[in-house]
VEXSEGU-240129 format. One line per 8 residues: number of its first residue (from 0); for each residue y, x, z of C-alpha. Coordinates in nm, 3 decimals. Layout:
N
NUM = Y X Z  ...
This chain:
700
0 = -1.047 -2.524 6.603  -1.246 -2.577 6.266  -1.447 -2.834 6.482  -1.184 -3.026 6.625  -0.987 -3.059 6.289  -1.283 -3.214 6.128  -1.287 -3.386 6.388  -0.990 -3.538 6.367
8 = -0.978 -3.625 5.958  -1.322 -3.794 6.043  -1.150 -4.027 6.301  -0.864 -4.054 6.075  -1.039 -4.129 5.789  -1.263 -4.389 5.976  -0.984 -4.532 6.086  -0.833 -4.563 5.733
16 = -1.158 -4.782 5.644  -1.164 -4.982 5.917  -0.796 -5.076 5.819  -0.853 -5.087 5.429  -1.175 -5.315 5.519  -1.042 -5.551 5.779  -0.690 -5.544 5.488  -0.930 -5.699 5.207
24 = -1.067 -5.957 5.430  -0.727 -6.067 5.505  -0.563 -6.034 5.207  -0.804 -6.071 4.935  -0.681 -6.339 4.646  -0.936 -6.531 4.491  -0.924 -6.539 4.131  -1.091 -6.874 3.924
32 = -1.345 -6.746 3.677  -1.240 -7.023 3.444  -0.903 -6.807 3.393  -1.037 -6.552 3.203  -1.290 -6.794 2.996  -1.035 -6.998 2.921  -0.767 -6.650 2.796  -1.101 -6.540 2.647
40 = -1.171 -6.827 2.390  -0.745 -6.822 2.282  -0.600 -6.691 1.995  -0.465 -6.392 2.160  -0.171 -6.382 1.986  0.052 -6.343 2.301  0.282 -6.504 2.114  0.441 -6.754 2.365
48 = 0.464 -7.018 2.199  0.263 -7.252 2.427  0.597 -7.229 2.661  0.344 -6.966 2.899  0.409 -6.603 2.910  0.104 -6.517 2.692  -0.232 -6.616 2.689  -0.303 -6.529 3.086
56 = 0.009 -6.735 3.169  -0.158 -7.003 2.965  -0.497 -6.980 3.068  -0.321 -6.971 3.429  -0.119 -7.312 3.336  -0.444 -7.473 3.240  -0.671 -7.403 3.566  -0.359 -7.494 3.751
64 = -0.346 -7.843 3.594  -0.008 -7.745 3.443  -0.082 -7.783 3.031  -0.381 -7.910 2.881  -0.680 -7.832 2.615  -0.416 -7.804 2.343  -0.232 -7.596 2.497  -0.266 -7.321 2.227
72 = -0.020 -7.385 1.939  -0.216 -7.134 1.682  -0.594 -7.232 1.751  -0.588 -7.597 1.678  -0.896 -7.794 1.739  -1.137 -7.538 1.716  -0.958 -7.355 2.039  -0.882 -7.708 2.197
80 = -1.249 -7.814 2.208  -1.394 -7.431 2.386  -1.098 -7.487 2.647  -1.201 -7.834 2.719  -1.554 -7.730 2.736  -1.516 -7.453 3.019  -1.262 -7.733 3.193  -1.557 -8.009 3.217
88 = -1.266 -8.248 2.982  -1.345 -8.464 2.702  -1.179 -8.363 2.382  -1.055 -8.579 2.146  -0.903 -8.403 1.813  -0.549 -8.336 1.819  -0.254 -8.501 1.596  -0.104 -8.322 1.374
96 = 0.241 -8.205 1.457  0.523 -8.030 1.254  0.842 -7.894 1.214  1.037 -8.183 1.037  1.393 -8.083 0.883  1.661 -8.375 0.882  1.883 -8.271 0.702  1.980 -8.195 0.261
104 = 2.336 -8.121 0.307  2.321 -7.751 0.289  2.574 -7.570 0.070  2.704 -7.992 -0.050  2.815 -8.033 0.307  3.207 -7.930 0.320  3.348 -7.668 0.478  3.639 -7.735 0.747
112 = 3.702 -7.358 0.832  3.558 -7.053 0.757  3.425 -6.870 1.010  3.391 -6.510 1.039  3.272 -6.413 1.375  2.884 -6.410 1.503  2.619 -6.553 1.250  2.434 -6.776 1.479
120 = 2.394 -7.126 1.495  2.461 -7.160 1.858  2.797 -6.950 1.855  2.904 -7.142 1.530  2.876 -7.442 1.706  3.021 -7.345 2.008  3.353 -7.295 1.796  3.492 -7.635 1.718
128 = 3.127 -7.743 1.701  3.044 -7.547 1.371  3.214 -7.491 1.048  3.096 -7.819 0.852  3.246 -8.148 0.783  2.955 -8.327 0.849  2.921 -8.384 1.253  2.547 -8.357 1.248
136 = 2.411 -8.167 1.036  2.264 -7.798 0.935  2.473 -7.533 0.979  2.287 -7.296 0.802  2.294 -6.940 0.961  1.921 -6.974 1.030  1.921 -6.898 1.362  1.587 -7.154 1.371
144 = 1.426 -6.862 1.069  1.433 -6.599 1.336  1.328 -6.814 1.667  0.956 -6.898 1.420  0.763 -6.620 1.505  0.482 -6.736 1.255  0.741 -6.700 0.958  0.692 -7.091 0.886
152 = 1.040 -7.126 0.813  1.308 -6.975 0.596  1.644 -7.081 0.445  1.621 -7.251 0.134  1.787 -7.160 -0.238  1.998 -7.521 -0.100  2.161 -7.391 0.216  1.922 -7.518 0.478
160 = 1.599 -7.457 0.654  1.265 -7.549 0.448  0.928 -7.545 0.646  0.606 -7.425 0.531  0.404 -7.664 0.664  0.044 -7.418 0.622  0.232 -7.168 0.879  0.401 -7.390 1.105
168 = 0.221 -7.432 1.443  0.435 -7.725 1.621  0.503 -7.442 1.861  0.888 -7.592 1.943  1.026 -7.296 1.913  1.308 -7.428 1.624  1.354 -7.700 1.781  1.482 -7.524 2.128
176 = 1.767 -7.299 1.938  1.879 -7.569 1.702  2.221 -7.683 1.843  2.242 -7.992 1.606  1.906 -8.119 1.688  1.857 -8.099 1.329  1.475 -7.969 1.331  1.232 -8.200 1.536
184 = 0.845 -8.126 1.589  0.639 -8.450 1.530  0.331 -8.632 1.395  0.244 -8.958 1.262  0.284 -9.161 1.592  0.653 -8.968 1.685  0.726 -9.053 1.311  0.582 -9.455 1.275
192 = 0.760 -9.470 1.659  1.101 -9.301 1.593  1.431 -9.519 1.533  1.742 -9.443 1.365  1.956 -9.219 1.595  2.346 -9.142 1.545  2.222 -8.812 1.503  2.000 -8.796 1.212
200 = 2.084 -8.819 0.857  2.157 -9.128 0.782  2.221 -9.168 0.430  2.452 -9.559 0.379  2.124 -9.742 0.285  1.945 -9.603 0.534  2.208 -9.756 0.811  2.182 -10.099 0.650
208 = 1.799 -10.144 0.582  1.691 -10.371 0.841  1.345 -10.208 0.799  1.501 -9.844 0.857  1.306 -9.649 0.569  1.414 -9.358 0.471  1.505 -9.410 0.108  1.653 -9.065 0.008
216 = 1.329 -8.915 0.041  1.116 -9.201 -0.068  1.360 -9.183 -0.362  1.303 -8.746 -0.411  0.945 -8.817 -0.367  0.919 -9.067 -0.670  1.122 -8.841 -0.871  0.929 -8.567 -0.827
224 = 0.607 -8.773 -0.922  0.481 -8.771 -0.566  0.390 -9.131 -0.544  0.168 -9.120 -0.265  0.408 -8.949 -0.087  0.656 -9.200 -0.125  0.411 -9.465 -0.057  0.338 -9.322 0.285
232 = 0.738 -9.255 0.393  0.811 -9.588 0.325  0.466 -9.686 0.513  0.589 -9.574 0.786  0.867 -9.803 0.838  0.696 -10.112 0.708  0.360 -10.231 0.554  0.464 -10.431 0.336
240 = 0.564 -10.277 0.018  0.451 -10.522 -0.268  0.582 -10.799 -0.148  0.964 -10.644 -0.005  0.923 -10.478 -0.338  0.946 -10.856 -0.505  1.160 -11.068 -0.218  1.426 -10.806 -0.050
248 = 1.761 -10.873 -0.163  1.852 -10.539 -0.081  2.085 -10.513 0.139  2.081 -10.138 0.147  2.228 -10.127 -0.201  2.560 -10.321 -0.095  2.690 -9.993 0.061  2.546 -9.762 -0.194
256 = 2.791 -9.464 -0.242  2.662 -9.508 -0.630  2.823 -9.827 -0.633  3.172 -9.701 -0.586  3.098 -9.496 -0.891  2.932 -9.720 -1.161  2.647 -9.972 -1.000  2.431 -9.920 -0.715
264 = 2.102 -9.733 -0.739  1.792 -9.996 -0.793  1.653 -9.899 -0.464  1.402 -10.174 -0.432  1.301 -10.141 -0.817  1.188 -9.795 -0.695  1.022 -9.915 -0.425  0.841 -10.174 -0.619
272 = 0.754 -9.922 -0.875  0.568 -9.702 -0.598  0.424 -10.004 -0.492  0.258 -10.181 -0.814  0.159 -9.788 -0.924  -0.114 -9.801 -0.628  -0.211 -10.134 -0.638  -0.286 -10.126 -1.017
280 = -0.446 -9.784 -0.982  -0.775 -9.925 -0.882  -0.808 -9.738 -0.539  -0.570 -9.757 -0.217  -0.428 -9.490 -0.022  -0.596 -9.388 0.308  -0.376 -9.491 0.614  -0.402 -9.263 0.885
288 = -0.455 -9.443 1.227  -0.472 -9.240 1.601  -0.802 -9.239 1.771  -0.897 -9.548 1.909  -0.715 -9.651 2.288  -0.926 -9.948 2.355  -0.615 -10.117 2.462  -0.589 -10.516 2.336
296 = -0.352 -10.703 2.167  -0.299 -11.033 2.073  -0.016 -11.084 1.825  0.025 -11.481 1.764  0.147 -11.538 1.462  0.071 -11.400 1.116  0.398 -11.380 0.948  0.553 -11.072 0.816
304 = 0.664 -10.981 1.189  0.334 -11.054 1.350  0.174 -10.813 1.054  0.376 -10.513 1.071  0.350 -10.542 1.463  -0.044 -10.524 1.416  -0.053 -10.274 1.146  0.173 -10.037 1.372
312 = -0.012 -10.110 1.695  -0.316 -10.023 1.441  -0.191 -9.696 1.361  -0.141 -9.597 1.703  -0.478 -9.645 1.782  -0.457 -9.986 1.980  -0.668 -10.305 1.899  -0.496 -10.585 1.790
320 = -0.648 -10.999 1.683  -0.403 -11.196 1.493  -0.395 -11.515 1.618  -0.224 -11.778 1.339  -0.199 -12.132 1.277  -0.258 -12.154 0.939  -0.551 -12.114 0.735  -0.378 -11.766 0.530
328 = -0.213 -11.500 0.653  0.114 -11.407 0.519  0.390 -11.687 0.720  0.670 -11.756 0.489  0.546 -11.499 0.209  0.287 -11.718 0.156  0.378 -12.094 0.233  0.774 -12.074 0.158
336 = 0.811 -11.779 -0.143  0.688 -11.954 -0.473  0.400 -11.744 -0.667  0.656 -11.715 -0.990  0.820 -11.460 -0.748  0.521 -11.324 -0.521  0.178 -11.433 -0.652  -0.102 -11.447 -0.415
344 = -0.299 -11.209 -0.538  -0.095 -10.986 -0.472  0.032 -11.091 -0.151  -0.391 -11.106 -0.036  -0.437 -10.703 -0.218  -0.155 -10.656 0.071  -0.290 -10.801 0.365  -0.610 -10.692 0.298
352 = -0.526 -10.351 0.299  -0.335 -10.401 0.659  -0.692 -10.572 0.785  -0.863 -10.291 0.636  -0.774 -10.078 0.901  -0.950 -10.261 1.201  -0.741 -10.592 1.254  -0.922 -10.901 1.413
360 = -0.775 -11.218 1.263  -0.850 -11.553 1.444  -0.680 -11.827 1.174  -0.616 -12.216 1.234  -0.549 -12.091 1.587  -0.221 -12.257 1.753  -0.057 -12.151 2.029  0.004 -12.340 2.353
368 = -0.324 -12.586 2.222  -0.606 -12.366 2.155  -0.480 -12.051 2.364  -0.186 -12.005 2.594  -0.047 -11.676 2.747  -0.306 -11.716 3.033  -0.613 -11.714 2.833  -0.475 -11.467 2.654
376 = -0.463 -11.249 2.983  -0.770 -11.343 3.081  -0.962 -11.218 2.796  -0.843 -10.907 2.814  -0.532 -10.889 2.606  -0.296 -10.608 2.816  -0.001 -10.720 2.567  0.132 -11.012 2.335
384 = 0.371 -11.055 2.090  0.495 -11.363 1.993  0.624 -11.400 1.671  0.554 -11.739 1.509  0.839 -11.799 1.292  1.086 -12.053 1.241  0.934 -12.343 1.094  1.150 -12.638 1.249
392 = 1.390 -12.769 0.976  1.748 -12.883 1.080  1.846 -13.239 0.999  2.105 -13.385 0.752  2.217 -13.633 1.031  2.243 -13.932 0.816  2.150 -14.234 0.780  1.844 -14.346 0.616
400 = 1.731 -13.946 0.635  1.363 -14.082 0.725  1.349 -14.274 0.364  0.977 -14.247 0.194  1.090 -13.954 -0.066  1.281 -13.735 0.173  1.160 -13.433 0.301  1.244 -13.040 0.356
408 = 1.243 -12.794 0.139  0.997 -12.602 0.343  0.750 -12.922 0.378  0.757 -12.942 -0.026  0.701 -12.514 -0.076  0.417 -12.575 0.196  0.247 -12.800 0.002  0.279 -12.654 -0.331
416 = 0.140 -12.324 -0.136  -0.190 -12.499 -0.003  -0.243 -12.670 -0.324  -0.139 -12.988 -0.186  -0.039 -13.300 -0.350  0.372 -13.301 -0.374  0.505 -13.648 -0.432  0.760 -13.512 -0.602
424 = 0.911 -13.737 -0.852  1.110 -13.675 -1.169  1.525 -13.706 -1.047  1.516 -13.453 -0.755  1.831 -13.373 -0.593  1.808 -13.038 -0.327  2.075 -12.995 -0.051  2.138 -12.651 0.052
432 = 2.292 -12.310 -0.081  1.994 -12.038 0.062  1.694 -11.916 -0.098  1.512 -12.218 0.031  1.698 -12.445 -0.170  1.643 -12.239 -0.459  1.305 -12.180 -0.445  1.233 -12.574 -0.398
440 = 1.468 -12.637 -0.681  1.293 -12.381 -0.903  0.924 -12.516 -0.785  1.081 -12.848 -0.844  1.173 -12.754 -1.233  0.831 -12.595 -1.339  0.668 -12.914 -1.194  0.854 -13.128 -1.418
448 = 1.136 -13.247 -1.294  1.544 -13.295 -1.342  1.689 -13.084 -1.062  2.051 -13.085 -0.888  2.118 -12.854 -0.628  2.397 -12.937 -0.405  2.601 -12.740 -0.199  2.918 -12.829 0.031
456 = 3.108 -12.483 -0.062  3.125 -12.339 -0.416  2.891 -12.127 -0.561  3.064 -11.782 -0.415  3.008 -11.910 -0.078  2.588 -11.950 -0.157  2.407 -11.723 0.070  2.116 -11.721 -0.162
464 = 1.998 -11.388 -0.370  2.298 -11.388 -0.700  1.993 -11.311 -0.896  1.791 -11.632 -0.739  2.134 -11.803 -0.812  2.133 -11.691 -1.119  1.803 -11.735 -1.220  1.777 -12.129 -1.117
472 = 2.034 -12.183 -1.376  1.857 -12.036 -1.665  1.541 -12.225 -1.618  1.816 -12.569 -1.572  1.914 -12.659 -1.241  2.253 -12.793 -1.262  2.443 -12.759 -0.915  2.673 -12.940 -0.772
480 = 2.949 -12.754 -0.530  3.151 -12.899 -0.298  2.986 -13.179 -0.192  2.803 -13.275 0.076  2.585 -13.564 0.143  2.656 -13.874 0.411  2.372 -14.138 0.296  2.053 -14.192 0.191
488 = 2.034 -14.563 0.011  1.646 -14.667 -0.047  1.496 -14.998 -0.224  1.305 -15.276 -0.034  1.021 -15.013 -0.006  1.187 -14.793 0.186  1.171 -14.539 -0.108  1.504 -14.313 -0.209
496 = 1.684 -14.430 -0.497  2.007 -14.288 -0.450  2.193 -14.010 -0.248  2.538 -14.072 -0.151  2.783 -13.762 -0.138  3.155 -13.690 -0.050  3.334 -13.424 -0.202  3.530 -13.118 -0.021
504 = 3.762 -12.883 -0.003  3.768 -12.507 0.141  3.905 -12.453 0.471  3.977 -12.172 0.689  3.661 -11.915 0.733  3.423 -12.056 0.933  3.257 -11.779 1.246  3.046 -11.670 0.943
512 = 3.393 -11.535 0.736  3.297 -11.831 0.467  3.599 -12.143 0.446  3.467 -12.456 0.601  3.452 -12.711 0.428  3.664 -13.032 0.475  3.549 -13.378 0.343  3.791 -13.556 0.117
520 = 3.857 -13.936 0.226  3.777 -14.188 -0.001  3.575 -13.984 -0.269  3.215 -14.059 -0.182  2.982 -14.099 -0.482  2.626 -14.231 -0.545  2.380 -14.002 -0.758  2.024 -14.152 -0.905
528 = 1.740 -13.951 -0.659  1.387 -14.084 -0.681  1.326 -13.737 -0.402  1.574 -13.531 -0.267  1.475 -13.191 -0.025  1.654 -13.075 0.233  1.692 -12.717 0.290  2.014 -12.670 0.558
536 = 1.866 -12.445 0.791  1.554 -12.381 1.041  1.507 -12.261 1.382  1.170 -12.155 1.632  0.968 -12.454 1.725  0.983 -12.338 2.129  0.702 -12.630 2.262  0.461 -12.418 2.288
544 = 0.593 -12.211 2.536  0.635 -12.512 2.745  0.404 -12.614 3.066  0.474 -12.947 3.272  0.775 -12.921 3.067  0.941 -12.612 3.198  0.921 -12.273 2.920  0.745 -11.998 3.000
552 = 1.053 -11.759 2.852  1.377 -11.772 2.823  1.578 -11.934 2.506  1.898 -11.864 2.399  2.134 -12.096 2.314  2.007 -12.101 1.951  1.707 -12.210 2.041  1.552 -11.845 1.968
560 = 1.335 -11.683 2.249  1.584 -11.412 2.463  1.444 -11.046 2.459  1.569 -10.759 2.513  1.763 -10.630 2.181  1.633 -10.261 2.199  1.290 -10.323 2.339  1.224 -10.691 2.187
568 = 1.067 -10.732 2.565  1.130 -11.092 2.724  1.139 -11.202 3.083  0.785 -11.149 3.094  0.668 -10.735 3.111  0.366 -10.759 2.930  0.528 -11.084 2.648  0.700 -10.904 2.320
576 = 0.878 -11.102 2.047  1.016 -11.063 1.691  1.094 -11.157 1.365  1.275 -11.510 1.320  1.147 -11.605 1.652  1.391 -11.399 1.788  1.693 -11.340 1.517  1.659 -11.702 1.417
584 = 1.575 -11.735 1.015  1.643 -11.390 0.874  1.537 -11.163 0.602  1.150 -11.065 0.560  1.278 -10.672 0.574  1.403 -10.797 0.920  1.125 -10.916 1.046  0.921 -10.669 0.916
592 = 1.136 -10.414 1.110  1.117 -10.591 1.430  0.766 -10.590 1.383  0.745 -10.254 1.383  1.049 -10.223 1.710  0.809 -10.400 1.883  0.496 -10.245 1.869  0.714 -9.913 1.966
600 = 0.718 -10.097 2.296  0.425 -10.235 2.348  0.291 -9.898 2.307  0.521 -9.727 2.564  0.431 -10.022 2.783  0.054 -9.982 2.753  0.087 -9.590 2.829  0.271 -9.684 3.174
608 = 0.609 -9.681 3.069  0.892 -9.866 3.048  1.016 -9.965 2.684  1.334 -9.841 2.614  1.520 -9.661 2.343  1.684 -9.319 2.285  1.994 -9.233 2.295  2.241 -9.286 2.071
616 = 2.054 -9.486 1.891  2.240 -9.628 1.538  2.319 -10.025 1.567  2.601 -10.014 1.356  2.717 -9.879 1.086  2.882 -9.556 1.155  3.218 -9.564 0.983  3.309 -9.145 0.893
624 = 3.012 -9.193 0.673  3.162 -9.528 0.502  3.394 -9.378 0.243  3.423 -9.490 -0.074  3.586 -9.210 -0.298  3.308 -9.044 -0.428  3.454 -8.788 -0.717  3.277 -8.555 -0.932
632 = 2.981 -8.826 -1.020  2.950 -8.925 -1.381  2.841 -9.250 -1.495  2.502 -9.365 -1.553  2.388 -9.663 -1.623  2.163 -9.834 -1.412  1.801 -9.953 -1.484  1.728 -10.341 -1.565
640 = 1.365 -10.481 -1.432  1.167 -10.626 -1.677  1.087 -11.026 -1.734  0.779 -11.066 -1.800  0.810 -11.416 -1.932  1.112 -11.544 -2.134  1.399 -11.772 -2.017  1.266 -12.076 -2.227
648 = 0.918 -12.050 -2.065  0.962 -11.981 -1.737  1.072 -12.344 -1.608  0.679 -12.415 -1.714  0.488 -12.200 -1.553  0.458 -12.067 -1.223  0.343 -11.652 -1.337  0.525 -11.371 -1.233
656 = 0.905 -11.357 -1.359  1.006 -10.979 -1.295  0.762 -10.728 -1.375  0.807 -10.329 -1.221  1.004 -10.058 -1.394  0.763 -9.821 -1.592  0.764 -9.463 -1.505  1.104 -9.350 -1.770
664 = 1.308 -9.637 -1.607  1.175 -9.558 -1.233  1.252 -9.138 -1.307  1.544 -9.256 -1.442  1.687 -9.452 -1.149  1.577 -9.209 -0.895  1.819 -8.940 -1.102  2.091 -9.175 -1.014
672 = 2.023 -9.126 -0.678  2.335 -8.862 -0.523  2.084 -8.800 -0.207  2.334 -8.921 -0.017  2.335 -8.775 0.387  2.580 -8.815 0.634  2.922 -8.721 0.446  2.765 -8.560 0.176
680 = 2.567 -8.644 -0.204  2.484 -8.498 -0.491  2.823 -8.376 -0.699  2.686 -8.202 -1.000  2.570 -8.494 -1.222  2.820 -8.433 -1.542  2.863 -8.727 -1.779  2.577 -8.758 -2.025
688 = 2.377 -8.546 -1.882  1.999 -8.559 -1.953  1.772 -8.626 -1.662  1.440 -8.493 -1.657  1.167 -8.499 -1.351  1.286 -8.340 -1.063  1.627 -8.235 -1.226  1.789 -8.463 -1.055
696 = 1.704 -8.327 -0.728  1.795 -7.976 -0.829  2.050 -7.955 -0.501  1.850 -8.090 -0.242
């Protein structure tokens, strides 16, 4: 019996390994060696983070193909580059992304209800969509403080979330639980790439800059001393500084919530302040730029458009060549803005700085004649933008308008911009109401001469800068309003001598909201005019896009080229425009923002996608934030920039007029600043109270 049992466990336990044997054969799961290298060289922190269930999942997820060398949020580049290595990938150092709060309401944002249930976020929000006023922003039960499991965040002494920017690890995990959408992870190419949503906090001026910079914090940063930083927030909206700094007529500070107070807040003095503090500080600011792409291209034209387009394509890490007609840089900043307003010098410090960072220029260049759209392809350029300007002047329509003597306003600034001889005489009369006309009748007083400006409306109606306005008339050019000229009468020569005129009267408002004007029989009137500049309006000269006479692109019916308004993308894919190419003649800000719009797209273009824009994204300006009874402010008065040269002496020069605010005035004006966000500003600034550094920001 013995026998036979062991018999039997032998043959049973044979059998068992025959089974268990033939079992692993058949079911055996290969496991990659590469998984536990690459869970061997993470941070181990199991933390999650990375979106994997801890650092197998990960290492899992990056054999599988499923998340990359970066996939660790805590490691960084030192973890990225050991992953890569045991995948056989190249590594290229990673950009630096964090946890961005948008959004200083906090305990200023008003309360519609108080509510008493569940202290989260999400729930709050789920109850009439949170407790606050304010549609958008933070509703400050922190539920984003206990989603960070690397305790980079915590609720501020202000009522909203502050990141630490040492602990933060761009891990996303704020971002997920935030129901406003408040908190977004980014770096420098989400930032320099990112336009205005409905969502963010959109301070007034920020809605109306045509450039988008976010003023409220260029504005904290000044007033806290941090130049630099404010230098680089603004930087990242447009490259151009210096010269916006001297030539924006601020439109942002026309819906100032100051203004409804006392006066708006000097905005651009601030901005010019930051500005001229780096420029005369000897040394310039390192601009941060991705790793190079490889990826060409050609931006034709050198204007304020075509620059910001090539500084931003720059910073992305593309390779753009300026290609531009003239023998300078700079468009209209340089050949149509006088140097008593922007000198050169400082205009070239700018440009230079923007070539600095790897820009090809190709100058005297001009399009349609020296390159056309299919060269352009050919050698290599993956992308163009177009963005030459408008440079062809409009026509009085009258006779004799070709008389020796007559010519643009443009033409004359040109000239006076190259160094070129004028011909300008000694009785000049200018025709126009813009900044055009100004700045020829202003160029046309320090060269000598007796200047009349006239316009067809009165001097309300002027669409020029007040302070342009204003400043013609100190330096002694007389206008005339309400007149408008029908003749040109010129001597045997075939010179001007005289400039006939009819006077007017307003009419109804015109498309534009101003009252046309309406000619008065029977009242025309000769006036003495040895040269008389005409400065009525400019458009894109088109020809170039022409072949056996048919264009390339489509025009609108203003004679701009037709693009996409989001994208700035025309009929053809790889073809970009901007600037007053595009919006027709416009502020620089404007083109400098459209610069900037555009190389958004070209860069979503050259990484396969199609250009398009978020959601939601702000066009207008969004009216519940448009109120204009601001209580509990007290009055302060607002800063004056300084002249550098006296009334009586500037009509006889052509230096520098305004100079930059010194560091009292700017501190000053930044403490005027209420930090304005969606519905809500700064409410604690008593009457005559003293402002020192950073006081001012004491609730933000």
């Amino acid at each position: 019996m013995i026998t036979a049992s062991v018999l039997i466990l032998l043959g049973i336990g044979f059998t068992a390994a025959v089974i268990l044997a033939v079992a692993s054969k058949l079911l055996y799961v290969y496991e990659d060696p590469r998984i536990a290298q690459v869970e061997g060289v993470l941070a181990g922190a199991n933390c999650g983070g990375c979106g994997f269930p801890g650092c197998a999942g990960a290492a899992q997820g990056v054999v599988d193909g499923k998340a990359g060398a970066t996939v660790c949020v805590i490691g960084g580049d030192a973890v990225a580059e050991k992953v890569a290595a045991i995948m056989g990938l190249e590594f290229a150092s990673m950009e630096k992304q964090i946890a961005f709060v948008d959004c200083t309401g906090g305990f200023r944002a008003e309360e519609v209800y108080r509510y008493a249930g569940v202290k989260d976020c999400r729930a709050q929000h789920m109850l009439y969509s949170g407790s606050k006023m304010c549609p958008e922003g933070c509703l400050g039960y922190g539920t984003c403080v206990t989603a960070c499991q690397f305790g980079a965040i915590e609720m501020g002494p202000n009522g909203y979330p502050v990141v630490d920017p040492n602990l933060c690890t761009a891990c996303g995990g704020c971002e997920q639980v935030c129901p406003r959408g408040v908190i977004t992870i980014w770096g420098m190419s989400a930032r320099i790439t990112h336009l205005n949503l409905e969502t963010d906090c959109l301070a007034p001026c920020r809605q109306r800059c045509p450039g988008q910079i976010n003023i409220p914090r260029y504005i904290e940063q000044v007033s806290r001393g941090d130049y630099a930083g404010a230098l680089e927030t603004i930087r990242e909206r447009i490259p151009m500084p210096l010269s916006i700094g001297r030539v924006c007529p601020h439109p942002c500070e026309g819906v100032c919530r100051r203004g409804h107070v006392d006066e708006p807040v000097g905005i651009n003095m601030i901005k010019r302040f930051a500005a001229d503090w780096e420029m005369n500080s000897g040394t310039r600011l390192p601009i941060p730029c991705a790793p190079d792409t490889g990826r060409k291209v050609a931006v034709v034209g050198g204007g304020p458009a075509g620059l910001s387009c090539a500084f931003f394509l720059r910073r992305l890490g593309h390779s753009p060549t300026i290609f531009e007609s003239m023998p300078k840089l700079g468009g209209q900043l340089r050949y149509g803005i006088p140097e008593y307003r922007l000198p050169k010098t400082v205009l070239d410090w700018e440009i230079q700085g923007i070539l600095d960072l790897g820009i090809d220029v190709r100058s005297e260049q001009f399009f349609g004649k020296d390159f056309t759209l299919d060269t352009l392809r050919e050698e290599g350029f993956e992308a163009v933008f177009l963005g030459i300007g408008a440079w062809m002047n409009l026509n009085l329509r009258i006779d004799n308008e070709d008389a020796e003597g007559v010519s643009t306003g443009t033409e004359f600034l040109t000239k006076v911009g190259l160094g070129m001889e004028s011909g300008i005489g000694k009785k000049v009369v200018v025709v126009g109401g813009g900044n055009t006309a100004i700045d020829a009748a202003r160029t046309s007083v320090r060269l000598g001469a007796d200047v009349t400006l006239m316009y067809r409306r009165t001097r309300d109606e002027m669409p020029a800068n007040i302070e342009e306005i204003v400043g013609a008339e100190e330096e002694g050019v007389k206008y005339l309003f309400l007149a408008a000229p029908t003749r040109i009468v010129k001597d045997g020569d075939g010179r001007v001598t005289h400039i006939e005129h009819i006077r007017m009267k307003l009419g109804a408002p015109d498309q534009s909201g101003r009252r046309s004007p309406i000619p008065v029989e029977g009242s025309e009137t000769l006036m003495e005019a040895d040269t008389v500049y005409t400065a009525i309006g400019q458009k894109p000269e088109l020809s170039c896009l022409y072949e056996n006479g048919v264009c390339q692109l489509e025009e609108t019916r203003w004679r701009t080229l037709a693009a996409d308004p989001d994208t700035l993308q025309t009929a053809m894919p790889h073809v970009f425009t901007g600037g007053d190419m595009h919006t027709g003649p416009a502020l620089v800000i404007t083109a400098l923002g459209e610069g900037r719009k555009a190389a958004r797209s070209i860069h979503q273009y050259l990484n396969g996608e199609t250009p398009h824009a978020a959601e939601r994204t702000q066009r207008d300006l969004l009216p519940y934030t448009m109120f204009t009874d601001v209580p509990d402010v007290g009055y302060r008065e607002r800063s004056e920039m300084p002249h550098l040269i006296e009334c009586d002496e500037r009509s006889c020069t052509f230096g520098e007029i305004e100079g930059a605010l010194d560091e009292v005035q700017a501190k000053h004006e930044t403490c005027r600043c209420l930090r304005c966000g969606l519905t809500c500003y700064n409410r604690d600034m008593a009457e005559g109270q003293e402002c020192a550094s950073g006081d001012c920001v004491k609730n933000q």
